[in-house]
C-alpha positions in Angstrom: -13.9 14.7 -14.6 -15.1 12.8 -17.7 -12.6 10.0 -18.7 -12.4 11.7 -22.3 -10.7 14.3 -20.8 -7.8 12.4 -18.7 -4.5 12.4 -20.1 -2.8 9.8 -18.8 0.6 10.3 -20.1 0.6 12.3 -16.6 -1.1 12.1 -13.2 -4.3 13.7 -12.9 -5.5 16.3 -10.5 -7.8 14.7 -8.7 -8.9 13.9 -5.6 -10.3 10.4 -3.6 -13.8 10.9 -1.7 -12.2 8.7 1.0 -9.7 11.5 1.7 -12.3 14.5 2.7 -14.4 14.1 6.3 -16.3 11.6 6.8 -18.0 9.6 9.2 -16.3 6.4 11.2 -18.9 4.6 9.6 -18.9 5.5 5.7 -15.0 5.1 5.9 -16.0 2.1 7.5 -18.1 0.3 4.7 -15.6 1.9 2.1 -12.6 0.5 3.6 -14.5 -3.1 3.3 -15.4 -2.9 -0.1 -11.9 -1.8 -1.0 -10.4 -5.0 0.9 -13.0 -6.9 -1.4 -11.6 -5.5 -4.5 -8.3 -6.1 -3.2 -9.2 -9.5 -2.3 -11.1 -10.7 -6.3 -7.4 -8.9 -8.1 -5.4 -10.9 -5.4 -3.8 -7.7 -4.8 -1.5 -9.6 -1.6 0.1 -11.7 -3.8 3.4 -9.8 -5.3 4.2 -8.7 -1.6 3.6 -12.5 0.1 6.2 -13.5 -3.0 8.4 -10.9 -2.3 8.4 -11.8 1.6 9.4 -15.5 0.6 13.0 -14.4 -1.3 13.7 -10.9 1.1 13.1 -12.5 4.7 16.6 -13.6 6.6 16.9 -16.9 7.7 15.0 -17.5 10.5 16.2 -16.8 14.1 15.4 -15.9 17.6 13.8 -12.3 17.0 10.9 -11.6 15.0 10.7 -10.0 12.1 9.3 -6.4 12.7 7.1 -5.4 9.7 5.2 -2.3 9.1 2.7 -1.4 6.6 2.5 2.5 6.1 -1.0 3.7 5.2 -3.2 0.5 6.2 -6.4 1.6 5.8 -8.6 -1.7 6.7 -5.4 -3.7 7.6 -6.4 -6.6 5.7 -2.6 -6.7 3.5 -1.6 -6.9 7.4 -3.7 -9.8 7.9 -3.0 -11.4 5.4 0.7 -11.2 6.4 -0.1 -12.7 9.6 -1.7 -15.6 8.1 1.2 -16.0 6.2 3.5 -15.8 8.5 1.4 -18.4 11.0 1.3 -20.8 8.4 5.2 -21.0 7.7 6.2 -20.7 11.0 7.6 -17.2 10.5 8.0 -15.2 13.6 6.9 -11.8 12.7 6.0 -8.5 14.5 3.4 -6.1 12.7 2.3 -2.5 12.9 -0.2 -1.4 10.9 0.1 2.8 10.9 -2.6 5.2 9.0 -2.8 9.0 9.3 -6.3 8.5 9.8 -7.2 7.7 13.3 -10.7 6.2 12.3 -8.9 3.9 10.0 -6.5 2.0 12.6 -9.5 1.8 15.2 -11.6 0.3 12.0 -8.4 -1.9 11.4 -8.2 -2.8 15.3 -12.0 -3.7 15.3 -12.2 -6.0 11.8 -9.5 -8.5 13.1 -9.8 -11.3 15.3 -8.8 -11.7 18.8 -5.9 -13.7 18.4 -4.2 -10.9 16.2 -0.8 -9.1 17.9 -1.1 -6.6 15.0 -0.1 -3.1 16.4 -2.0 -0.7 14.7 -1.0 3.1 15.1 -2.0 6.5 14.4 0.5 8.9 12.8 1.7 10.7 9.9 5.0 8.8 8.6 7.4 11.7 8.9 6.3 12.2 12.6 6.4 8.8 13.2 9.3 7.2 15.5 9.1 3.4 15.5 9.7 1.9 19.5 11.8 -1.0 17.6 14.0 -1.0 14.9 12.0 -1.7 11.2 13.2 -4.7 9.4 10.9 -3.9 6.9 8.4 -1.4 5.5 5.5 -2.1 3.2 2.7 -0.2 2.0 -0.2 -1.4 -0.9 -2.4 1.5 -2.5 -0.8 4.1 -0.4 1.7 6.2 -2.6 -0.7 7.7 -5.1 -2.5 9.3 -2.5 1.1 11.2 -2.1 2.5 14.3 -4.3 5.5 13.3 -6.3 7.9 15.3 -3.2 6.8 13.3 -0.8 6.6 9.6 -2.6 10.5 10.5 -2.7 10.4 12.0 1.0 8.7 8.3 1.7 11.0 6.2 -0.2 14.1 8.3 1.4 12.2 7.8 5.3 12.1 4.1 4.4 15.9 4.0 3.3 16.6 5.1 6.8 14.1 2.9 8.6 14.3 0.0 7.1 17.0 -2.1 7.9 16.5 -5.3 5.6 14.3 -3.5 2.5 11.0 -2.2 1.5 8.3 -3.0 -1.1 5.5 -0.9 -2.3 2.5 -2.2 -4.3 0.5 0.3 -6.2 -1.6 0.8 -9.2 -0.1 1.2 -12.9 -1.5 4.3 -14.7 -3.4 3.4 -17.8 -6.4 4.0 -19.4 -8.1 0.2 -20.2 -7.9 -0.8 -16.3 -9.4 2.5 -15.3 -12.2 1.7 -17.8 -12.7 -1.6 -16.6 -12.3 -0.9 -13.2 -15.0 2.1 -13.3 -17.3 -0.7 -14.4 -16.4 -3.6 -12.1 -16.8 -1.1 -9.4 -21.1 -0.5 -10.2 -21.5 -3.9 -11.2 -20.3 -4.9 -8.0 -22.3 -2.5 -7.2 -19.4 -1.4 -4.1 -19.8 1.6 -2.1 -20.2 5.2 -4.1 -16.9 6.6 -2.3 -15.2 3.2 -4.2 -16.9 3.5 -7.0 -15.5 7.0 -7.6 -12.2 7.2 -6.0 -11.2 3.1 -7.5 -10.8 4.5 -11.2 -9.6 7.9 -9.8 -6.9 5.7 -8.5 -5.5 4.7 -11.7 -5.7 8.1 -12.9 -3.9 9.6 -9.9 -1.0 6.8 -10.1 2.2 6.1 -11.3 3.5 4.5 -14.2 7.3 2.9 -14.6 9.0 6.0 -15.7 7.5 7.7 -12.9 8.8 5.2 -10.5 12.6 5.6 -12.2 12.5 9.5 -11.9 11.7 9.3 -8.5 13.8 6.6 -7.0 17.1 8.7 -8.5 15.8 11.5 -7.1 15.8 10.1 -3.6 19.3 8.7 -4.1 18.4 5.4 -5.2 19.9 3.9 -8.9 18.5 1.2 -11.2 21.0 -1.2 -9.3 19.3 -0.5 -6.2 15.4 -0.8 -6.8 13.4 -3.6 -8.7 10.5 -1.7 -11.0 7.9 -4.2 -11.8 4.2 -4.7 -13.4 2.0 -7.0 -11.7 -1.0 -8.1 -13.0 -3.7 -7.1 -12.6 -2.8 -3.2 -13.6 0.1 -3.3 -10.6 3.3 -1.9 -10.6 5.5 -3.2 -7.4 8.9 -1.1 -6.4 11.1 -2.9 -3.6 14.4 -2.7 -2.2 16.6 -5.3 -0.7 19.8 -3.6 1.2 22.9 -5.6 1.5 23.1 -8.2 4.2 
């Protein structure tokens, strides 16, 4: 669809390359070039922050974390780092719908990872421990409106210490200037079309506040908040 014609006072009807068929290996190199882009806007750093002030105070048991809709598992990494580095005891499942994406997850980490990566569709999925926290980055605007709220409602049962979600912020300049970093970068053609799509597709705050009282959850409850670059981050901290 020609920019012109987007309307981004709502969500457009579009659809991402990387969700048809395709082969291990195209979803392969476009999951790479997407954790490139990820890595030049720093996209880790609002859910590393966030991490730092939700986390209890350390103890005996790990941490159980899970990131819903992985893809490359490189926000899962980068948790693991993290957590290495301050001492954090943490256990991590990565889960993705797409059983190419988890083995392509499994096969770009290193050998001293214990990430758990696992294939399923959230609603069927049944964690083997209990949750502490769920997390997912670039994963709810692949969703219909119903079932962000069906996700934010599966979360408030499985989570037991919060959640966060990072996503993009609908708007027209970052789709403009991302549909140009994207060929100057000269990133892979499924990126190149589905990484402005992606701004078109998401959510903007209003969005986010409809939603979240819709699945039950007030202002009080959840923190709405941009993040630069073109981010918009909703979390939820339950009472210790």
């Amino acid at each position: 669809m020609p920019s012109d014609a987007l309307d981004f006072r709502s969500r457009a009807r579009l659809t991402e390359l990387m969700d048809e068929p395709c082969t291990r290996a195209e979803l392969r190199a476009c999951l790479r070039d997407i954790a490139r882009l990820n890595r030049w806007t720093v996209a880790c750093k609002p859910l590393l922050a966030w991490l730092q002030s939700a986390l209890p105070p350390a103890g005996a048991r790990p941490i159980h974390i899970l990131d819903v809709g992985c893809g490359f598992g490189d926000t899962l990494r980068g948790v693991e780092r993290w957590a290495r580095k301050r001492g954090v005891a943490v256990e991590l499942t990565g889960l993705d719908i797409n059983c190419d994406a988890t083995a392509i997850a499994a096969q770009a980490g290193q050998a001293s990872s214990a990430i758990r990566w696992v294939c399923s569709d959230v609603f069927a999925y049944k964690p083997k421990n209990p949750v502490h926290i769920v997390v997912s980055s670039l994963f709810t605007h692949h969703l219909s409106d119903g079932d962000v709220i069906r996700f934010m409602a599966w979360m408030e049962r499985h989570a037991q210490t919060g959640w966060f979600i990072s996503d993009l912020s609908r708007a027209p300049i970052p789709y403009h200037l991302c549909r140009l970093l994207v060929k100057l970068a000269r990133l892979h053609p499924f990126v190149q079309h589905d990484a402005p799509v992606s701004f078109a597709r998401a959510f903007v705050a209003d969005d986010w506040r409809r939603m979240c009282a819709a699945a039950g959850l007030g202002d009080h409850a959840v923190s709405i908040r941009a993040s630069r670059p073109a981010r918009i981050c909703v979390s939820r901290r339950k009472p210790q």
